[in-house]
DOKOLMAR-977205 format. One record per atom (N, C-alpha, C): residue in three letters; z, y, x. Coordinates in steps of 0.02 Angstrom, whole numbers. Example, Ala and Ser with C-alpha at 12.3 -4.5 7.8 and 13.67 -1.06 7.14 Angstrom:
BEGIN
- res / up / north / east
- ala / 390 / -284 / 660
- ala / 390 / -225 / 615
- ala / 390 / -165 / 660
- ser / 354 / -112 / 642
- ser / 357 / -53 / 684
- ser / 394 / 2 / 645
***
This chain:
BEGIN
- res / up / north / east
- unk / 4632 / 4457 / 3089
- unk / 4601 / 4460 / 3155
- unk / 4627 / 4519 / 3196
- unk / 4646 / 4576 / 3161
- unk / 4661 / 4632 / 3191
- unk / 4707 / 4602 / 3234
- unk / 4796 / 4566 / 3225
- unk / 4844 / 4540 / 3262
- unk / 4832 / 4520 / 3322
- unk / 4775 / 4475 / 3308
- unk / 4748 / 4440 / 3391
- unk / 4720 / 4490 / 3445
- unk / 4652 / 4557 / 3428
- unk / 4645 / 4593 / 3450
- unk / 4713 / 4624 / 3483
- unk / 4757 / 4638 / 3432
- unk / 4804 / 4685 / 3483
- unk / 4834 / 4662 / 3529
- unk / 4862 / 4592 / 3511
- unk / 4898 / 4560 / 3564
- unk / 4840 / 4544 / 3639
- unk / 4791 / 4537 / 3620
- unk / 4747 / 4526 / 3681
- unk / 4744 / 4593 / 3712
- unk / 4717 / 4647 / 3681
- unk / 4750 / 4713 / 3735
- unk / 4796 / 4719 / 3761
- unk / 4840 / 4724 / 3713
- unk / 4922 / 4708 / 3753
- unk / 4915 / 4678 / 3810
- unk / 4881 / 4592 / 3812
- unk / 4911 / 4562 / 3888
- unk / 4858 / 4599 / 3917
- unk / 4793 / 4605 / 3908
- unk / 4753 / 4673 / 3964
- unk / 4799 / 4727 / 4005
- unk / 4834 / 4742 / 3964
- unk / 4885 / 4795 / 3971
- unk / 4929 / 4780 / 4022
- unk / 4944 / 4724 / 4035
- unk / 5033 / 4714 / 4058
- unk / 4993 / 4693 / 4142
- unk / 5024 / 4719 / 4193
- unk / 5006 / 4707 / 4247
- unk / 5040 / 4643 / 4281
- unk / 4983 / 4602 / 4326
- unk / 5002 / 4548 / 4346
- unk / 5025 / 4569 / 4441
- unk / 5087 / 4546 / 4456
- unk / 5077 / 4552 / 4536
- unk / 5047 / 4526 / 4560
- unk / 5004 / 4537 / 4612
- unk / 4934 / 4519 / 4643
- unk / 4926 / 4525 / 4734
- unk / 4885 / 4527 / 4762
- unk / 4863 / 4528 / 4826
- unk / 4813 / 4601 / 4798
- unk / 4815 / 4648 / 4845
- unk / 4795 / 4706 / 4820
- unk / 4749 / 4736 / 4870
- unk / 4669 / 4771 / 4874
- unk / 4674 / 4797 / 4933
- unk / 4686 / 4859 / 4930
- unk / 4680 / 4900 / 4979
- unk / 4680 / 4962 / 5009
- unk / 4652 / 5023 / 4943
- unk / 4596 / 4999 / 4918
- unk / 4551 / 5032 / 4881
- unk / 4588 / 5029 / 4807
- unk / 4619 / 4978 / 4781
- unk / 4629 / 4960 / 4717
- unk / 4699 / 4986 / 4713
- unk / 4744 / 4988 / 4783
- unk / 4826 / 5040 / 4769
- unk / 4794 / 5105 / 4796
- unk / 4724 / 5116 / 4810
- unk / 4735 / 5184 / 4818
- unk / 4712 / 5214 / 4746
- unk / 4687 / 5206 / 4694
- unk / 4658 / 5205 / 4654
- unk / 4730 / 5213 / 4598
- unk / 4759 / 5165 / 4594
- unk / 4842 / 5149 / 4565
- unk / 4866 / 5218 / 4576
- unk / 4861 / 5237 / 4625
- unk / 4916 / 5308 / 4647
- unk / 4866 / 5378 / 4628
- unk / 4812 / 5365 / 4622
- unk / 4769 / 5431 / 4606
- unk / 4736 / 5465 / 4663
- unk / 4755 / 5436 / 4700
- unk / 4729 / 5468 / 4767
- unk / 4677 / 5411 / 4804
- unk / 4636 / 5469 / 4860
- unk / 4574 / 5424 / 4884
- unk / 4588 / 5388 / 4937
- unk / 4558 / 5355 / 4944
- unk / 4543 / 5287 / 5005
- unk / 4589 / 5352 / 5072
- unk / 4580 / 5370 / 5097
- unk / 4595 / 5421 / 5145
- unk / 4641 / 5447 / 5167
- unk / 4655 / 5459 / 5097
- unk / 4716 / 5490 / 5080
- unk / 4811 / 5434 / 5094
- unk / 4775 / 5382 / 5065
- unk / 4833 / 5316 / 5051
- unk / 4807 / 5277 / 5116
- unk / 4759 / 5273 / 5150
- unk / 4750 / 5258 / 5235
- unk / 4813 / 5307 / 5276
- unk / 4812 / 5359 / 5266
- unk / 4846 / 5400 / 5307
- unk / 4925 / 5399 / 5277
- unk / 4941 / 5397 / 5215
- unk / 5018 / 5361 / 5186
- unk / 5043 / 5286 / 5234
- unk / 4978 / 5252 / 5210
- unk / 5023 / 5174 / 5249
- unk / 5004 / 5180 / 5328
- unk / 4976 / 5228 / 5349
- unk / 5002 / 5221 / 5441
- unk / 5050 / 5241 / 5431
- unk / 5097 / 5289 / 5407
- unk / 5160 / 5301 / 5421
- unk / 5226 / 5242 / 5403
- unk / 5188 / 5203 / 5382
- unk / 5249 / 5150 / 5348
- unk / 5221 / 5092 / 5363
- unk / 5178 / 5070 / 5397
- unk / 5132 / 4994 / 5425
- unk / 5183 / 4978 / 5457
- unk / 5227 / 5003 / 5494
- unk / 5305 / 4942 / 5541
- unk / 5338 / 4925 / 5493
- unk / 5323 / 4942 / 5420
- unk / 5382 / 4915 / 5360
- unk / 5344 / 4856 / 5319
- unk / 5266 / 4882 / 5321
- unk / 5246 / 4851 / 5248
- unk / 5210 / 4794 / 5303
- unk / 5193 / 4795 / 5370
- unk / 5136 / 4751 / 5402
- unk / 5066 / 4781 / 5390
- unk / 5035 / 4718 / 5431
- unk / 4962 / 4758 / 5429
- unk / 4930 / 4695 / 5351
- unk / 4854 / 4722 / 5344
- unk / 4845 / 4666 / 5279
- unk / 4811 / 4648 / 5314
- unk / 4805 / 4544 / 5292
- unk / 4750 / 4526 / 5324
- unk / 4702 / 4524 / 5281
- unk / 4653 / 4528 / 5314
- unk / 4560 / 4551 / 5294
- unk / 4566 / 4616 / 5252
- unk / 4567 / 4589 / 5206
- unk / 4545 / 4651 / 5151
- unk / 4619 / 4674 / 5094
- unk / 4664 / 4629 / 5108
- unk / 4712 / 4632 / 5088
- unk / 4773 / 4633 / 5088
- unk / 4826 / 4664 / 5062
- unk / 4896 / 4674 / 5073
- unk / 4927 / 4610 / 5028
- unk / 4963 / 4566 / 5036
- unk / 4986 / 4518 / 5007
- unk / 5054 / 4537 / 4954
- unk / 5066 / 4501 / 4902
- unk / 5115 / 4511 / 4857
- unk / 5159 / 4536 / 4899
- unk / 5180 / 4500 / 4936
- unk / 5270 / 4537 / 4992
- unk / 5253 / 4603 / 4992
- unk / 5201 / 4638 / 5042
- unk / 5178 / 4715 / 5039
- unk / 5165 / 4738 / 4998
- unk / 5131 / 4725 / 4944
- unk / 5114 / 4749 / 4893
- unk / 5197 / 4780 / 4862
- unk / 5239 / 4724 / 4852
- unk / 5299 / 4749 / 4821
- unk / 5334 / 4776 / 4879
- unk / 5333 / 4780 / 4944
- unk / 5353 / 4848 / 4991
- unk / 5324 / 4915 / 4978
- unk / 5268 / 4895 / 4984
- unk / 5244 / 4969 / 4946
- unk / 5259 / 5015 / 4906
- unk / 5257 / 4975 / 4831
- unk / 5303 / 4994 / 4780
- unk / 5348 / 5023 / 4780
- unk / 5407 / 4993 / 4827
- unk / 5458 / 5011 / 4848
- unk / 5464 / 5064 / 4887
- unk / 5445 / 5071 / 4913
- unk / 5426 / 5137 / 5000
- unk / 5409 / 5196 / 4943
- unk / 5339 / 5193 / 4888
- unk / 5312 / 5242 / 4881
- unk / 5312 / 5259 / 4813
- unk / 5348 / 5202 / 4776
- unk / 5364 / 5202 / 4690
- unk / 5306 / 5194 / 4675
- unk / 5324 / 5162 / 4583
- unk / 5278 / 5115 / 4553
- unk / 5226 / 5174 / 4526
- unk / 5151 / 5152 / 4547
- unk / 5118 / 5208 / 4512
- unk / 5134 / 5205 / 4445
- unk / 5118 / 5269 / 4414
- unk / 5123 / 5286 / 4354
- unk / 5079 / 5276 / 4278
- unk / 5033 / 5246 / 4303
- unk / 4994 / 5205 / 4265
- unk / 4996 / 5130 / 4258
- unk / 5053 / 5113 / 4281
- unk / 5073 / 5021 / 4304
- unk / 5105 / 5028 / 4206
- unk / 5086 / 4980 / 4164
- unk / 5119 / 4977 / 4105
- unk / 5165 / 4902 / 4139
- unk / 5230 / 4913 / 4146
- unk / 5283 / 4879 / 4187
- unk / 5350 / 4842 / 4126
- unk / 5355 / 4779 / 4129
- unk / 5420 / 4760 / 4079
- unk / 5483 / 4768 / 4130
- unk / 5520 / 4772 / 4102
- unk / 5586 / 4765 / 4149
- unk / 5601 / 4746 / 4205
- unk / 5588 / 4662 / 4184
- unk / 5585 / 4606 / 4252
- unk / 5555 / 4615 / 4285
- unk / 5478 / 4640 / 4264
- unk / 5424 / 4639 / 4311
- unk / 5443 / 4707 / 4376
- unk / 5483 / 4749 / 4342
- unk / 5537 / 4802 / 4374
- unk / 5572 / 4790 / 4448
- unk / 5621 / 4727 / 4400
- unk / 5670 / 4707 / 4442
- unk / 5634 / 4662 / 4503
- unk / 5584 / 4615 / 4468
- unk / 5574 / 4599 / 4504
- unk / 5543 / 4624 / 4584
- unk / 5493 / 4662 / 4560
- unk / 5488 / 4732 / 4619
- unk / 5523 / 4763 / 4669
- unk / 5588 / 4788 / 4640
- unk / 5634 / 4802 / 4650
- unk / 5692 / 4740 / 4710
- unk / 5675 / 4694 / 4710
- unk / 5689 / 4642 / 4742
- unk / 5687 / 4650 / 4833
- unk / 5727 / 4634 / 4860
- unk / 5681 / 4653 / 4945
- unk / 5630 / 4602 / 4941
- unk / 5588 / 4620 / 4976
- unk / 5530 / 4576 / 4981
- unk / 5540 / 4540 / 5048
***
């Protein structure tokens, strides 16, 4: 049983690309709501605005890109490259 446990953390572990809001990449980067408000006004003509409550996969992986992958992202390669991709 132990095997299954780990592998199920594991995929807990592995991050899925997503629609993200404001609160959940500011959180990603360590910094507060406020703080990452005042980051993406300086870069909103690159990344767009989000609609409602959210920044969509495309921004999300502009972001990334603009401001690098937080450091708590547990990231495979592809999931890298794929990032890494223009959006």
């Amino acid at each position: 049983m132990k095997g299954k446990q780990g592998e199920e953390q594991l995929k807990e572990a592995v991050f899925v690309l997503k629609a993200l809001t404001h609160k959940q990449l500011a959180q990603m980067y360590g910094v507060s709501w406020l703080t990452f408000q005042n980051w993406i006004k300086k870069v909103e003509h690159e990344v767009g605005r989000k609609t409602g409550h959210f920044y969509h996969v495309h921004q999300v992986k502009k972001i990334f890109q603009i401001f690098g992958l937080p450091k708590q992202l547990n990231l495979t390669a592809n999931d890298t490259d794929e990032i890494n991709k223009l959006a």
